[in-house]
C-alpha positions in Angstrom: 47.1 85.8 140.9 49.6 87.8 138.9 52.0 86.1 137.8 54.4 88.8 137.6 54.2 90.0 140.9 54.3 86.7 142.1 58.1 85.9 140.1 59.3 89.1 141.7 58.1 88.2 145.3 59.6 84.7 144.9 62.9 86.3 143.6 62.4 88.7 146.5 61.7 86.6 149.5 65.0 84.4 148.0 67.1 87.5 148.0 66.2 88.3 151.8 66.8 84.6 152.4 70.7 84.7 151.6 69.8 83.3 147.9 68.5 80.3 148.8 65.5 78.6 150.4 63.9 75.1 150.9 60.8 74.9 148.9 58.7 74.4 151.9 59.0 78.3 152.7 58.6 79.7 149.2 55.5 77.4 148.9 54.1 78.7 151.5 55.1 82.4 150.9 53.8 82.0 147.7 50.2 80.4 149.1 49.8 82.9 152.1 50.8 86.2 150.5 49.7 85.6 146.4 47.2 82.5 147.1 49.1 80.6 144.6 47.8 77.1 144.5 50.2 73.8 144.0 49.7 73.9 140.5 50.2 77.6 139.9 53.3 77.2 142.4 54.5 74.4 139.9 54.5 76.6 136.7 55.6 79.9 138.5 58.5 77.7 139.6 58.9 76.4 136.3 59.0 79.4 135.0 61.8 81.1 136.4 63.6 78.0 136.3 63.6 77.8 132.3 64.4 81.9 132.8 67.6 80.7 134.4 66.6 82.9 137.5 66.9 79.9 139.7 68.1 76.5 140.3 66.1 73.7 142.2 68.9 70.9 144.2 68.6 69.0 146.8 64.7 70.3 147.7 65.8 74.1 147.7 65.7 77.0 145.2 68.6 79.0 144.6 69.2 82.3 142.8 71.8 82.6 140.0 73.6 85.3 139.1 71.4 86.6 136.8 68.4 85.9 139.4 70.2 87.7 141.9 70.6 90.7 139.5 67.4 90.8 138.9 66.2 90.8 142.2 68.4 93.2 143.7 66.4 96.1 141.3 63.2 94.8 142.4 
């Protein structure tokens, strides 16, 4: 897994997704296309969490501003 490429597919898949997405989908975007396991999933998440890239309410990610910044240059 690279960890990278995995953060910038997340941000990515959240971008096409109108910003947001219930963690169901980017779990399983993140196991079928970068074989992230739960675990890796969990600290990815994490991640760009503490990076301020995302939010996680009510069972969905969401991108902030500075996510959505981000991701638009990806």
């Amino acid at each position: 897994m690279n960890i990278e490429e995995t953060r910038n597919g997340i941000l990515k898949i959240l971008e096409n997704k109108g910003g947001n997405a219930p963690m169901k989908i980017i779990h399983g975007y993140s196991k079928l296309i970068h074989q992230v396991a739960h675990k890796e999933f969990s600290d990815v998440m994490e991640g760009l969490v503490n990076d301020e890239l995302v939010i996680f309410d009510d069972g969905a990610f969401i991108l902030t501003e500075k996510g959505k910044k981000l991701a638009i240059n990806l």
